[in-house]
C-alpha positions as a LaTeX table, in Angstrom:
\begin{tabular}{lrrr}
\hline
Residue & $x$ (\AA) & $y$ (\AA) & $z$ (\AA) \\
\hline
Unk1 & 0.00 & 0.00 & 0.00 \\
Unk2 & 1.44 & 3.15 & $-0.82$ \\
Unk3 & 1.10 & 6.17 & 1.78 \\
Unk4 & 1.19 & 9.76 & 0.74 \\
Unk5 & 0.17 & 13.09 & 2.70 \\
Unk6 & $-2.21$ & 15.54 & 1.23 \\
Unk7 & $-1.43$ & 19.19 & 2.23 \\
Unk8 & $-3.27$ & 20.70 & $-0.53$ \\
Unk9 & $-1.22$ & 19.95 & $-3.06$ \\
Unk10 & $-0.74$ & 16.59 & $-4.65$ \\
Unk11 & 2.43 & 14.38 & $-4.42$ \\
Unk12 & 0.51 & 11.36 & $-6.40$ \\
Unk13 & $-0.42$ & 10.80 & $-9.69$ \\
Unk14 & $-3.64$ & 11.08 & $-11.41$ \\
Unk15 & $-5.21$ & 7.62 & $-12.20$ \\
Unk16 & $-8.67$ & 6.30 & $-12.58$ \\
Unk17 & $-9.21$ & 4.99 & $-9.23$ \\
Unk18 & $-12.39$ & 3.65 & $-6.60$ \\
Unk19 & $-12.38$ & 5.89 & $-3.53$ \\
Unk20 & $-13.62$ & 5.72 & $-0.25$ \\
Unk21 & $-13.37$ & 8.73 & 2.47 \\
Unk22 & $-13.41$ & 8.93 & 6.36 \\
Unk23 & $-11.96$ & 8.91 & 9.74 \\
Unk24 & $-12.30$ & 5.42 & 9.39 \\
Unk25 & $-11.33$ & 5.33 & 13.77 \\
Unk26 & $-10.28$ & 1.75 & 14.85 \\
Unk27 & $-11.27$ & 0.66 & 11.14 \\
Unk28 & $-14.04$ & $-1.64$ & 12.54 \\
Unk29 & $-16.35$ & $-3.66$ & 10.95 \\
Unk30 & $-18.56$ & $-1.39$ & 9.59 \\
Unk31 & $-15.26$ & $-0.12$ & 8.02 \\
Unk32 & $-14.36$ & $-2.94$ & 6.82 \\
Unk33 & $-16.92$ & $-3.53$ & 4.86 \\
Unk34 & $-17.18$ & $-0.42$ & 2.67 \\
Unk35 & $-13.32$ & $-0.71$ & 1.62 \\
Unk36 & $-13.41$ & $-4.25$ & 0.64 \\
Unk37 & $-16.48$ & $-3.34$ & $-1.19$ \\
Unk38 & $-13.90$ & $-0.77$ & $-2.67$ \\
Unk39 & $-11.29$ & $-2.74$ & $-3.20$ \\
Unk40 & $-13.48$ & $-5.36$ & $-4.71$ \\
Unk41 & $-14.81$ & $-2.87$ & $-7.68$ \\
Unk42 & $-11.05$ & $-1.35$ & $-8.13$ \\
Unk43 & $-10.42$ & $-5.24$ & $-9.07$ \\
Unk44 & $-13.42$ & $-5.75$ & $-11.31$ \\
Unk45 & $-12.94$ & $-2.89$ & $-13.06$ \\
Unk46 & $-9.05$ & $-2.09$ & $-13.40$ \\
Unk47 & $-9.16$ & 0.66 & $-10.74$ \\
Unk48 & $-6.63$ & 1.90 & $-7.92$ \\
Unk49 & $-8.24$ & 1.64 & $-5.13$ \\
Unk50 & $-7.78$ & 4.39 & $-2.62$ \\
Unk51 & $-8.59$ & 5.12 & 1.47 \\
Unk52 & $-8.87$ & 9.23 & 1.48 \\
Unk53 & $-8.73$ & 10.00 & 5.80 \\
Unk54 & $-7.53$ & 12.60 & 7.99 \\
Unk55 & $-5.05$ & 13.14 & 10.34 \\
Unk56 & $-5.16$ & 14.45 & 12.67 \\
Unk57 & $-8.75$ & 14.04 & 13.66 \\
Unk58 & $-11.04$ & 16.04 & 12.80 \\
Unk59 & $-12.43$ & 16.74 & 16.23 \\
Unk60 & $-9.08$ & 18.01 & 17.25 \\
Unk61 & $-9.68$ & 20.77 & 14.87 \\
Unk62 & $-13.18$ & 21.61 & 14.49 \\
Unk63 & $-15.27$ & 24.01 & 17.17 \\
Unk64 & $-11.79$ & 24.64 & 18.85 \\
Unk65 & $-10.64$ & 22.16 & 19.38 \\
Unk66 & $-11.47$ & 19.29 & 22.39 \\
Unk67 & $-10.60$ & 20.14 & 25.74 \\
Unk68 & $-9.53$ & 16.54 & 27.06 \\
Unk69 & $-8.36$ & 13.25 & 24.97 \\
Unk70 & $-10.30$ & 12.14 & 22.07 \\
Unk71 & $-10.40$ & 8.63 & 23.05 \\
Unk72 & $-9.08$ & 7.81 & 19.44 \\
Unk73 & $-9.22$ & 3.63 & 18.73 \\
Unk74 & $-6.65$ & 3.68 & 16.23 \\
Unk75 & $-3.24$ & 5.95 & 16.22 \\
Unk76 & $-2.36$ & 6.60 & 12.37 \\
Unk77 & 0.36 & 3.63 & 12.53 \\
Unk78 & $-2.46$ & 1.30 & 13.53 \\
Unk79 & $-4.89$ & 2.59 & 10.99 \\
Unk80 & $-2.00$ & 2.01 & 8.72 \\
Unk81 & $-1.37$ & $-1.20$ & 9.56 \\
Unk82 & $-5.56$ & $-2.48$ & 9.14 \\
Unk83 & $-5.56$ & $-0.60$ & 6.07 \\
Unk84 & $-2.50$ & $-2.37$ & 4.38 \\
Unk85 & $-4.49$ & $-6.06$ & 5.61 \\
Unk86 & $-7.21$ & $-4.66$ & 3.22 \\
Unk87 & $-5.25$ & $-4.82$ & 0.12 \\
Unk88 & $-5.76$ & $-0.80$ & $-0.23$ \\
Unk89 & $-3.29$ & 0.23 & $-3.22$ \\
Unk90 & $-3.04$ & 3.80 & $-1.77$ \\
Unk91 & $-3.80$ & 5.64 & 1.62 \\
Unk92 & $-4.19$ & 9.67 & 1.02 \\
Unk93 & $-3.87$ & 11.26 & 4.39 \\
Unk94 & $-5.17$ & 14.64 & 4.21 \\
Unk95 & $-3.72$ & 16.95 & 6.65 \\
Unk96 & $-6.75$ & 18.28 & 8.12 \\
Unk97 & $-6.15$ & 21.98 & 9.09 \\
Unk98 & $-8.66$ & 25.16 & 10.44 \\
Unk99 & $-7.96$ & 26.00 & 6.40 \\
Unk100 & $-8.81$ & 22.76 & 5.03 \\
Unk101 & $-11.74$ & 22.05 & 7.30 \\
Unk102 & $-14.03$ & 25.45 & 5.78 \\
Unk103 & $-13.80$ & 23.79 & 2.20 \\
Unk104 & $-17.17$ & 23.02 & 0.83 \\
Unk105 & $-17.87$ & 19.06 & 0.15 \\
Unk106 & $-18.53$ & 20.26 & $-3.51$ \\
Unk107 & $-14.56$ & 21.75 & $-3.44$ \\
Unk108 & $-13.36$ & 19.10 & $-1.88$ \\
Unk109 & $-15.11$ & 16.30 & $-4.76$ \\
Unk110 & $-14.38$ & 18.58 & $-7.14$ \\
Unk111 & $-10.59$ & 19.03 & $-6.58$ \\
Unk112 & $-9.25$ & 16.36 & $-4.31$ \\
Unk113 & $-11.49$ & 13.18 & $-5.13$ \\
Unk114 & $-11.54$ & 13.83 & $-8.93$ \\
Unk115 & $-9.38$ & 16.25 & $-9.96$ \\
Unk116 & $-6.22$ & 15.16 & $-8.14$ \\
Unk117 & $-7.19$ & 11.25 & $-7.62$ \\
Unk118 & $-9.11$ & 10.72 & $-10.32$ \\
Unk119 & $-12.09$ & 9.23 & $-8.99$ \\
Unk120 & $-14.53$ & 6.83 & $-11.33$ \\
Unk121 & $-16.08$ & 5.70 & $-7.87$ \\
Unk122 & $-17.07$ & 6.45 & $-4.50$ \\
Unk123 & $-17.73$ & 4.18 & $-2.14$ \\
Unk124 & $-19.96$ & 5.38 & 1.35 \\
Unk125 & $-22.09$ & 3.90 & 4.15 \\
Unk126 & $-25.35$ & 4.49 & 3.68 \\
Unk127 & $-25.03$ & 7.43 & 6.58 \\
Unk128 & $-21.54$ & 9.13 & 5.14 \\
Unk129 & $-21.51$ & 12.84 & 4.83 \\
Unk130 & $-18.16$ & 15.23 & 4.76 \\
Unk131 & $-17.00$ & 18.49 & 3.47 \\
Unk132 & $-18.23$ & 21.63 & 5.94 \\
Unk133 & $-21.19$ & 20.54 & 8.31 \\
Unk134 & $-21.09$ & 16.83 & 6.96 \\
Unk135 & $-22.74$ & 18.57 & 3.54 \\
Unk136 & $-21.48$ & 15.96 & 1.14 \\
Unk137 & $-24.00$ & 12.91 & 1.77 \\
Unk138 & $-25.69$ & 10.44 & $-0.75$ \\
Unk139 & $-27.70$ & 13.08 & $-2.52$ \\
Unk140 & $-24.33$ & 15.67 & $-3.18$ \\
Unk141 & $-22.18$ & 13.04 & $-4.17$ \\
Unk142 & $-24.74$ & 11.74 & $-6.58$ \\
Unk143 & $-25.23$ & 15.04 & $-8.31$ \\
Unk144 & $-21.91$ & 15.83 & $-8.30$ \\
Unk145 & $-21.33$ & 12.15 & $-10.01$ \\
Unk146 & $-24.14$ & 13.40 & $-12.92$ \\
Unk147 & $-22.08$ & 15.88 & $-13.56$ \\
Unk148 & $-18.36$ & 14.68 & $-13.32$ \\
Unk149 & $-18.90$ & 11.23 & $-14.45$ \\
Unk150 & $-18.19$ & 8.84 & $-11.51$ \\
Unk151 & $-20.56$ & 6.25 & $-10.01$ \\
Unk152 & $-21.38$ & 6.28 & $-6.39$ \\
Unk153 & $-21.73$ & 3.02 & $-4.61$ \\
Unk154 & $-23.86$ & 2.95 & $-1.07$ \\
Unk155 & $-22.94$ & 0.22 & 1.36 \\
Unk156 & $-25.36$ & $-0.94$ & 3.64 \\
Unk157 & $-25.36$ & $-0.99$ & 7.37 \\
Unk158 & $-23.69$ & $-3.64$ & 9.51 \\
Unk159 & $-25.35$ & $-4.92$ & 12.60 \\
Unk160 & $-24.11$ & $-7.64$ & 14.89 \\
Unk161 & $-27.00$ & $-9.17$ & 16.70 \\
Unk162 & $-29.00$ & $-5.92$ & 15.46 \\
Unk163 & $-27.23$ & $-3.53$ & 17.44 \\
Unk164 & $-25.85$ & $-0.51$ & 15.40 \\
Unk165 & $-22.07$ & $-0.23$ & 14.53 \\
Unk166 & $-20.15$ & 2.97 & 15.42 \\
Unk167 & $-16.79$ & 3.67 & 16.86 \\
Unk168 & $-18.84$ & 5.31 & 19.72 \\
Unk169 & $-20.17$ & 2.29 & 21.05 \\
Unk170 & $-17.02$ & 0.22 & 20.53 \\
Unk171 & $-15.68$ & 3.33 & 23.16 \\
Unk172 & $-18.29$ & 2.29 & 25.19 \\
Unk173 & $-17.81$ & $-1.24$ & 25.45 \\
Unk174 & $-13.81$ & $-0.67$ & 26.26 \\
Unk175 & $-14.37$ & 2.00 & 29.06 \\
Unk176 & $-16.63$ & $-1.19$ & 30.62 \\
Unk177 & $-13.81$ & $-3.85$ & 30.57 \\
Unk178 & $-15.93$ & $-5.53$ & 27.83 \\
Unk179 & $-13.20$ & $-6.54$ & 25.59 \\
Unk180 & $-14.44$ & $-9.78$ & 24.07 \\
Unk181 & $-17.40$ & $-7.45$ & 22.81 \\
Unk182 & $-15.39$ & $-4.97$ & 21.38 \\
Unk183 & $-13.41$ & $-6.80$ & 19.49 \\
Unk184 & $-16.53$ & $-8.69$ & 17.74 \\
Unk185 & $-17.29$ & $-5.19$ & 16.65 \\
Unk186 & $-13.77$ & $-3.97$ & 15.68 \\
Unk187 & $-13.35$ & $-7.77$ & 13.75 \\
Unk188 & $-9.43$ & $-8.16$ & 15.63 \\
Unk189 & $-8.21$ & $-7.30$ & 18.95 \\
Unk190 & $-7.72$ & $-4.00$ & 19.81 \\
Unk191 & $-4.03$ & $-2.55$ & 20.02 \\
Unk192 & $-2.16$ & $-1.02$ & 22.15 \\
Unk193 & 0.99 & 0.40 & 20.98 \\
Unk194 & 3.96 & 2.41 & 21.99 \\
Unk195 & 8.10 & 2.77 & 23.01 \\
Unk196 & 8.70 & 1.11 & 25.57 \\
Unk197 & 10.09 & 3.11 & 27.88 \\
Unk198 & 12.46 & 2.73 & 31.41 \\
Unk199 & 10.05 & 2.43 & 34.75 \\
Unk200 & 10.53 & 2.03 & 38.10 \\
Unk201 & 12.27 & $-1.25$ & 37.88 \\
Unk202 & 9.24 & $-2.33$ & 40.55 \\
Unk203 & 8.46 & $-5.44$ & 38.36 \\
Unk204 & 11.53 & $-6.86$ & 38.53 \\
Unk205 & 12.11 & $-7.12$ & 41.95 \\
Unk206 & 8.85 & $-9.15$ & 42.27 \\
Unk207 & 10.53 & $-11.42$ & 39.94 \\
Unk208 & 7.70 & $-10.01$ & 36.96 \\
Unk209 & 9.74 & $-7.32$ & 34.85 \\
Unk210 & 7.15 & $-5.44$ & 32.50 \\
Unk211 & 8.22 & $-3.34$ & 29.41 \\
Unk212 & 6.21 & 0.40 & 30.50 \\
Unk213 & 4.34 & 1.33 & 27.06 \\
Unk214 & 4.33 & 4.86 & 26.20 \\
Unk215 & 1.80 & 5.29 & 23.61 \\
Unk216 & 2.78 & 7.77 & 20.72 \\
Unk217 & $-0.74$ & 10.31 & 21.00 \\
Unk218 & $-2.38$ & 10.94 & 24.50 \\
Unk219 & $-5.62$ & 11.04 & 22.74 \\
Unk220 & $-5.52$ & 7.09 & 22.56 \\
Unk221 & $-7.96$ & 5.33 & 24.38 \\
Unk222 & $-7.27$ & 3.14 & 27.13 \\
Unk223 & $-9.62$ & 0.82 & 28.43 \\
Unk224 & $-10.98$ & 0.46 & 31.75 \\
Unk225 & $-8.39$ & 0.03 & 34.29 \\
Unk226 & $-7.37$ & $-3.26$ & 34.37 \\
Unk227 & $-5.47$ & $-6.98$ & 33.69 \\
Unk228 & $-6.17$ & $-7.92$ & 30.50 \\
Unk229 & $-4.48$ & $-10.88$ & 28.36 \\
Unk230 & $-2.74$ & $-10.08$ & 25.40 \\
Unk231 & $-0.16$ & $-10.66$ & 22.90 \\
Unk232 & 2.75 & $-9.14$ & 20.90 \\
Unk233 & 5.23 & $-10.20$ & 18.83 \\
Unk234 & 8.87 & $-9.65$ & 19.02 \\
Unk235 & 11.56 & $-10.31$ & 16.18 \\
Unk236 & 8.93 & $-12.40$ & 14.46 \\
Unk237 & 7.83 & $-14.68$ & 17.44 \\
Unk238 & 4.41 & $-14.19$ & 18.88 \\
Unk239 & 4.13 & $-13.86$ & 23.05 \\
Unk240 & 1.36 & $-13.82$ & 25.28 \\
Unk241 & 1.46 & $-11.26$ & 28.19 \\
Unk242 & $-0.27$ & $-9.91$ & 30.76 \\
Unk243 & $-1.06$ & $-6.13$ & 30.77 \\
Unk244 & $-2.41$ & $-4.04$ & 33.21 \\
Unk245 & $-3.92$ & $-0.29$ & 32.27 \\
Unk246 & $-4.29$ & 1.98 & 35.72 \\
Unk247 & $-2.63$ & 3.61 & 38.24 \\
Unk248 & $-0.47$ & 0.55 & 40.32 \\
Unk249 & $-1.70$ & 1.24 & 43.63 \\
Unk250 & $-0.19$ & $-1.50$ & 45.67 \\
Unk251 & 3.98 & $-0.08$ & 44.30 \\
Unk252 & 3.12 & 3.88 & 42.99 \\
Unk253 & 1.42 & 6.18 & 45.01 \\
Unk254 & 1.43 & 8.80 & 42.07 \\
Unk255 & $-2.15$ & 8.01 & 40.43 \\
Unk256 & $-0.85$ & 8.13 & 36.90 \\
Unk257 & $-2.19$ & 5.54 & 34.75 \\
Unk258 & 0.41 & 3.61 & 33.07 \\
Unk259 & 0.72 & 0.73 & 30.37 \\
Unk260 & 2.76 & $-2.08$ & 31.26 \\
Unk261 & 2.84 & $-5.75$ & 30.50 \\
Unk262 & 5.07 & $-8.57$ & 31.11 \\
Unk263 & 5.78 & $-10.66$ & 28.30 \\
Unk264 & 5.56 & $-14.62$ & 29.11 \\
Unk265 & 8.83 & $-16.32$ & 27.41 \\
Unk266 & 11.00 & $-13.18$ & 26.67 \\
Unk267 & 14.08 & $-12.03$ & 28.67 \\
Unk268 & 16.21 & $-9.09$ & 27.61 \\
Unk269 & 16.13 & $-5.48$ & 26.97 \\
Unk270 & 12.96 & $-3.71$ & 24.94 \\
Unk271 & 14.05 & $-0.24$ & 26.08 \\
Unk272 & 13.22 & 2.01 & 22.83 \\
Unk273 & 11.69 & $-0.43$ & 20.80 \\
Unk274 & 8.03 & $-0.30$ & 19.21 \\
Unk275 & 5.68 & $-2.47$ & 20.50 \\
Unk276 & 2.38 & $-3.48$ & 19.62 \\
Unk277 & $-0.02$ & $-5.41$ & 22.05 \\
Unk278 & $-3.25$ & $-6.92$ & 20.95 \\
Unk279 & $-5.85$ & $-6.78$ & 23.86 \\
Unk280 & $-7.60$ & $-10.33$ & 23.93 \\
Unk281 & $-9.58$ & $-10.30$ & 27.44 \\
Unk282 & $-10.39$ & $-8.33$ & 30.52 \\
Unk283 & $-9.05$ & $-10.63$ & 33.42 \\
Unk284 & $-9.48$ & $-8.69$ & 36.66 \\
Unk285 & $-9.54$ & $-4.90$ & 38.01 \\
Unk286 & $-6.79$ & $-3.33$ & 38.93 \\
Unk287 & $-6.53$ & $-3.78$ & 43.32 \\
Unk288 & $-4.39$ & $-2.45$ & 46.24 \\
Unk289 & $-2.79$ & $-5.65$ & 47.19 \\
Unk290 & $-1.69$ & $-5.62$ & 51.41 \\
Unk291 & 1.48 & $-6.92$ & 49.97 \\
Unk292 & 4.02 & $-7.08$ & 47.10 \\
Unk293 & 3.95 & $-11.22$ & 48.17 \\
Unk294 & $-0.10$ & $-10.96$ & 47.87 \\
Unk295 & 0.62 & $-9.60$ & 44.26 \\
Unk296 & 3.37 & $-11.98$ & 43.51 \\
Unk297 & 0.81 & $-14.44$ & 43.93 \\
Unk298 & $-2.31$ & $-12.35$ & 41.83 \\
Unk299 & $-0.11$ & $-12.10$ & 38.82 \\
Unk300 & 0.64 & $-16.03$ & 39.26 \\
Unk301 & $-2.82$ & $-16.44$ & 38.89 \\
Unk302 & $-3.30$ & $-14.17$ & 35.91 \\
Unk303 & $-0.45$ & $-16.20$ & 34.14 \\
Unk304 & $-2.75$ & $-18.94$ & 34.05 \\
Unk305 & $-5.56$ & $-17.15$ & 32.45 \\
Unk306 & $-3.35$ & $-15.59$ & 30.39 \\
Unk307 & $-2.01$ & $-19.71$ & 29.15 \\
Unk308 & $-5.57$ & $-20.59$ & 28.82 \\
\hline
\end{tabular}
């Protein structure tokens, strides 16, 4: 998949291409569905197939901003990294910018989609809308495809046991520990990734060292505080692990929530290298243990779910 930034000027060539746009936030499977509807007309009828999105978020930008963390599912590397398991053939990021964000939806067809892409097709869910004030639904796009000559392709709504798909409730479902849930609805575990970074050794002297994740943008959501199990891979090799999101009340009196995990089966140094953890299960919530032997024993425990 080739990646190239859009800035308002175009660094790609022109070329008769299928197109989807959006946030496309922990590229769930709601997502998932309109690009491989994408992808699959590119193939059928000798287009590129492209993913337009935006980074950063748009909320960061629009109304002023946000005042707190977005509570983002998917950092740019990880949307990368779902996109590329697609099959896209090219990822536009658009650098989304106060300037960029006042451009009509009929602009923003006009020049990006067509005139600098080279769209023959759009591909939406049935409840898409950009541009300024989410103008450029079904109806716009359709017009503008009259006019300009490409075809615009609807995809229906997904459901999972009828309830409705959004990143909003997949939020939901990770701020209650329900990770078994969320991941139906995201179709793969959710990630956690980030540089691991030097702690306060507390770990180790337990006989449990952890590798502390620093994730790359604060606006990434953690779940609820918590053990969870979950797995990485390192040099190739796959691990399981046990993580825990929160604040580590029984060794830091601080109340900063940290990411840490220790990795079953690896020994050795991670300090500065990129990690990414796949969430598969909430195990426990995070306690105050009476004693560092008391949570010598806990995280024996959670080894065992974690083996299971």
């Amino acid at each position: 998949m080739r990646i190239v930034e859009y800035d308002g000027q175009a660094r790609f060539p022109r070329e008769p291409s299928a197109v989807t746009v959006g946030s496309f936030d922990g590229v769930h499977r709601g997502h998932r569905k309109i690009i491989s509807r994408m992808v699959s007309i590119a193939r059928q009828r000798g287009l590129r197939s492209v993913v337009v999105t935006f980074e950063p978020h748009p909320r960061r930008v629009l109304k002023g901003g946000v005042s707190g963390p977005l509570g983002l599912l998917t950092t740019l590397d990880e949307k990368v990294e779902l996109l590329q398991a697609e099959l896209v053939d090219m990822l536009c990021v658009v650098r989304f910018t106060p300037e960029f964000a006042v451009r009509s939806s009929d602009n923003f067809i006009r020049s990006l989609l067509v005139g600098e892409i080279g769209a023959e097709c759009v591909v939406v869910g049935y409840d898409h809308g950009f541009g300024r004030n989410r103008s450029g639904g079904g109806d716009e796009l359709r017009r503008l495809g009259n006019e300009l000559g490409f075809d615009v392709v609807e995809v229906d709504e997904v459901r999972i046991e009828h309830e409705h798909f959004s990143s909003t409730r997949i939020r939901s479902l990770l701020a209650e520990g329900r990770m078994e849930e969320a991941n139906s609805f995201l179709g793969a575990p959710y990630m956690i990734s980030g540089t691991v970074v030097e702690g306060e050794g507390n770990g180790r002297t337990i006989g449990f060292p952890t590798a502390n994740i620093l994730p790359p943008d604060p606006h990434k959501l953690l779940p609820k505080a918590g053990v969870y199990a979950a797995t990485t891979v390192i040099d190739g090799n796959a691990y399981r692990a046990i993580m825990n999101v929160g604040v580590r009340p029984t060794v830091s009196s601080l109340g900063v929530t940290t990411v840490e995990a220790h990795i079953l089966g690896w020994s050795g140094s991670l300090y500065g290298r990129e990690l990414r953890f796949s969430l598969l299960r909430f195990l426990r919530d995070e306690k105050k243990f009476d004693s560092l032997d008391a949570l010598r024993e806990q995280i024996e425990k959670d080894k065992k779910g974690v083996e299971l």
